[in-house]
N, C-alpha and C positions, 0 to 999 in steps of 0.2 A: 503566453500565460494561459494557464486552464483554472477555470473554477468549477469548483465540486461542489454541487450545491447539493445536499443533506438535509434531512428532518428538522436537524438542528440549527441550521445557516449555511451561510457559502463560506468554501473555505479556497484562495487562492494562491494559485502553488507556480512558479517559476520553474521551466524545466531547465535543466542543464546540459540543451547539446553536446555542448562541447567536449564534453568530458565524457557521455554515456551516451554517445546517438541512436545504436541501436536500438536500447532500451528506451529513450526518449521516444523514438519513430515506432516503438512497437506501441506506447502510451497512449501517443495523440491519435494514433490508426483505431484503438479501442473506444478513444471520447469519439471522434469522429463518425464510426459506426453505430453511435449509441448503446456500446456492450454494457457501459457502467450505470446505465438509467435503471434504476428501483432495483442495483442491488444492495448487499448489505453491508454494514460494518459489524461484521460477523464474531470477530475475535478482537476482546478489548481486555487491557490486563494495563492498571494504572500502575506509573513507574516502570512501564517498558514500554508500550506501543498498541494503534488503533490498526485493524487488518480490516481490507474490504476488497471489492475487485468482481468476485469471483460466484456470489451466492443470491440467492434471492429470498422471499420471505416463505418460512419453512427450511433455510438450508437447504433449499437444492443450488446443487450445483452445476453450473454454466458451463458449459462447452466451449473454450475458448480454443485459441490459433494456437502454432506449434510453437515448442518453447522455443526461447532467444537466448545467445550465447552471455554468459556473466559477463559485465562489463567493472566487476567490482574495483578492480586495481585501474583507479582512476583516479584517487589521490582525493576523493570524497569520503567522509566520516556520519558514519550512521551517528548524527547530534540532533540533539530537543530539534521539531521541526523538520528535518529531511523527509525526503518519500526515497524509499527503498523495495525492490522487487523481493517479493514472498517468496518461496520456492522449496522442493522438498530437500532431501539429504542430495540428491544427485545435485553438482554447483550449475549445470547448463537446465534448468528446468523451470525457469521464470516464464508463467507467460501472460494471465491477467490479472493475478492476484498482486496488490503492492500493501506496504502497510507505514505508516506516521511513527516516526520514532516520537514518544513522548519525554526522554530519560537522554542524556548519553548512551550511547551503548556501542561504547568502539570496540564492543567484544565483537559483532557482529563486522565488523570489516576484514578488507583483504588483506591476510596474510601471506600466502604462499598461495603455490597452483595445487599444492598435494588436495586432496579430498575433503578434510578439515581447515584447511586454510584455505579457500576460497573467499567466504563470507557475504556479503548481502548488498545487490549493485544501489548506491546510493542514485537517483539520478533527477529530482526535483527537490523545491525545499516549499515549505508554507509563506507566502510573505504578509496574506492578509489570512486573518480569520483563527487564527490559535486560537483565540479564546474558543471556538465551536469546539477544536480538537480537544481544549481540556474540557468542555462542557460532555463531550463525547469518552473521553478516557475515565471520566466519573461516573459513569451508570450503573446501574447493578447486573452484574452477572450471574450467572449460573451454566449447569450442564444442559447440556441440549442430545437425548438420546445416549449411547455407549459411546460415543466418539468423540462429540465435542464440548472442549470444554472453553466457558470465560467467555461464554455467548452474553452476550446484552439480553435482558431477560425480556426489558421493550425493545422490539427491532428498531434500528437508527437505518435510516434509508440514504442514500445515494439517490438522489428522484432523477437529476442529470448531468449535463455538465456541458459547459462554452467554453470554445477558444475563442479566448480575444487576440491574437496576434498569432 
């Protein structure tokens, strides 16, 4: 187990080897090197999902490792509570970014292999600490600059994170 501990609380998350090892091993390789300490939870949008991973305070963004192959089609369901890998339109480009599904949102899973049916590797769930998630999915956003949007207008921090097992 890892716990993400936040401006807001600790929030602890069960990975799911079994089913996404890649993606699990690329996760705890990221706590492990302290990539996620004082970044941000940069992209929050209540009724879909909280995004963090990848940013610090100002939106800059991290340098992380080379992406890891979708492990989507593993029979896990982007539901309230899962962590799922972020990634752009290309389906193999997960690499530190992951984000908290807040909603159902089995639109987000694996379909097929085609380009649009990929969808989004589920591969941890929350077991303690939702209520920070919804304390964190209710903040006020806004734009941040021409690019992004549904920025937390207060930055929400990632200060670190432990593996306990």
């Amino acid at each position: 187990m890892i716990i993400l501990h936040t401006s807001f609380g600790d929030i602890t998350v069960k990975l799911h080897e079994d089913k996404a090892p890649a993606t699990c091993a690329n996760f705890l390789q990221y706590c492990k090197d302290g990539f996620y300490d004082n970044t941000l939870f940069h992209r929050v949008i209540d009724g879909f999902m909280v995004q963090g991973g990848g940013m610090t305070s100002g939106l800059e963004e991290k340098t992380g490792r080379a992406t890891i192959k979708n492990e989507a089609n593993n029979g896990l369901s982007n539901k309230v509570g899962t962590l799922a890998m972020a990634r752009t339109m290309e389906p193999h480009s997960a690499s530190s970014q992951f984000f908290i599904n807040v909603n159902d949102n089995k639109f987000l899973d694996f379909k097929s292999e085609s380009l649009d049916g990929w969808g989004y590797c589920v591969f941890a769930e929350v077991v303690e600490g939702m209520d920070v998630v919804n304390k964190i999915k209710g903040v006020a956003t806004g734009n941040y600059g021409y690019v992004h949007q549904d920025v937390p207008v207060e930055e929400v921090f990632i200060t670190g994170t432990t593996i306990t097992e």
